[in-house]
C-alpha positions as CSV (number, residue, x, y, z in Angstrom):
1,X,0.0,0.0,0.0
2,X,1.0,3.3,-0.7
3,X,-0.1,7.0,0.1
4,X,-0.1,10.3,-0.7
5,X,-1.6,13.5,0.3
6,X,-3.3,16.3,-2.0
7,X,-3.9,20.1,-2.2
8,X,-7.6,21.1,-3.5
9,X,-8.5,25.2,-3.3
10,X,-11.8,23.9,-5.4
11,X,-14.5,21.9,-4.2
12,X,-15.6,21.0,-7.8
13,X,-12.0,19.7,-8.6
14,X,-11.8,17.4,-5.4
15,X,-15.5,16.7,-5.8
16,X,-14.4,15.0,-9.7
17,X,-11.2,14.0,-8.4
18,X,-12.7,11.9,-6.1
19,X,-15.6,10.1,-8.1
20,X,-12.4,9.0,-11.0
21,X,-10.3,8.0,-7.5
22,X,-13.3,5.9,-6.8
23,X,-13.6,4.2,-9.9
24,X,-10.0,3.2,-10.2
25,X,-10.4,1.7,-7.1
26,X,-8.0,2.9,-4.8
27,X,-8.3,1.6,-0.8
28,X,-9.2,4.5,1.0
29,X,-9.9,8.7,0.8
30,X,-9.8,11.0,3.7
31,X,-10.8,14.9,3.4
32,X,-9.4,17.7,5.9
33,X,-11.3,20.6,5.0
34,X,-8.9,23.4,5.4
35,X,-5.5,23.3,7.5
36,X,-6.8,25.3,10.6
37,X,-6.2,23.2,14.0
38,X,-9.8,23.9,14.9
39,X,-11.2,22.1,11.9
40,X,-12.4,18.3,12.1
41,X,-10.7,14.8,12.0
42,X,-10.3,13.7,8.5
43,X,-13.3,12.0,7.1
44,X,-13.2,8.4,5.3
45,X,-15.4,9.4,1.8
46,X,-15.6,5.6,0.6
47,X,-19.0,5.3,2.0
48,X,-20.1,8.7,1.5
49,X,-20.1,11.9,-0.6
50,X,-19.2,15.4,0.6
51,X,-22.8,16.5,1.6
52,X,-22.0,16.7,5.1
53,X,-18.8,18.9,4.9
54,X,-18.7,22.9,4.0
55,X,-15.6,23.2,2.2
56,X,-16.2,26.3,0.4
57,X,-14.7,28.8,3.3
58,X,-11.5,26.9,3.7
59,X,-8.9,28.3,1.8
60,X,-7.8,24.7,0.4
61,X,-8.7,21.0,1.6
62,X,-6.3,18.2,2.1
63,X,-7.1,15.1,0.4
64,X,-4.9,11.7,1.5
65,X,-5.4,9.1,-0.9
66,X,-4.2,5.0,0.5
67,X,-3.6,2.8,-3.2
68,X,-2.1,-0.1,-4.1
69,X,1.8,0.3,-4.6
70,X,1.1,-0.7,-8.1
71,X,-1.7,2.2,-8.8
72,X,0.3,5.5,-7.0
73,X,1.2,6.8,-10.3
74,X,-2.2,6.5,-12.2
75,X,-3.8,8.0,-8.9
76,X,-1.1,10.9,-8.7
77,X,-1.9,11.6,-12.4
78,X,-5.8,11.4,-11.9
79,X,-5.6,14.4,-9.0
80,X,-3.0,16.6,-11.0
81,X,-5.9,16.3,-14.2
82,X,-8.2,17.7,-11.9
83,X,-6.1,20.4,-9.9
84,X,-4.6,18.5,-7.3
85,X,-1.2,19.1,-6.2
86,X,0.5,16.7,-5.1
87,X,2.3,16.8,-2.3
């Protein structure tokens, strides 16, 4: 297993990123909306959407992404196509 953390500043981005993420198959997703200490605990998104979270007034959201060692790259290349940096 392998992981990797990503940089959104839009929710639509993240929001696409996440759906193609989801198709490829990858193990896990966790969202930290914003970087502030006072936010919430990352939130696993494989059973769920984004509904529940208000990302809009964070200035960016992390996204940490768990794959299969043999999948990183494909899933590195699927967040940069939608805005993702990653880190």
């Amino acid at each position: 297993m392998e992981n990797f953390t990503a940089t959104f500043r839009s929710e639509h981005d993240l929001q696409q990123a996440i759906d193609a993420l989801r198709k490829q198959g990858v193990v896990d997703l966790q969202i930290e909306p914003g970087v502030e200490p006072h936010q919430p605990m990352p939130v696993s998104l494989l059973g769920g959407g984004l509904s529940h979270l208000s990302i809009a007034e964070s200035p960016a959201c992390l996204l940490q992404v768990v794959v299969e060692s043999s999948r990183i790259r494909q899933a590195e290349d699927t967040v940069t196509r939608f805005g993702g940096s990653v880190e």
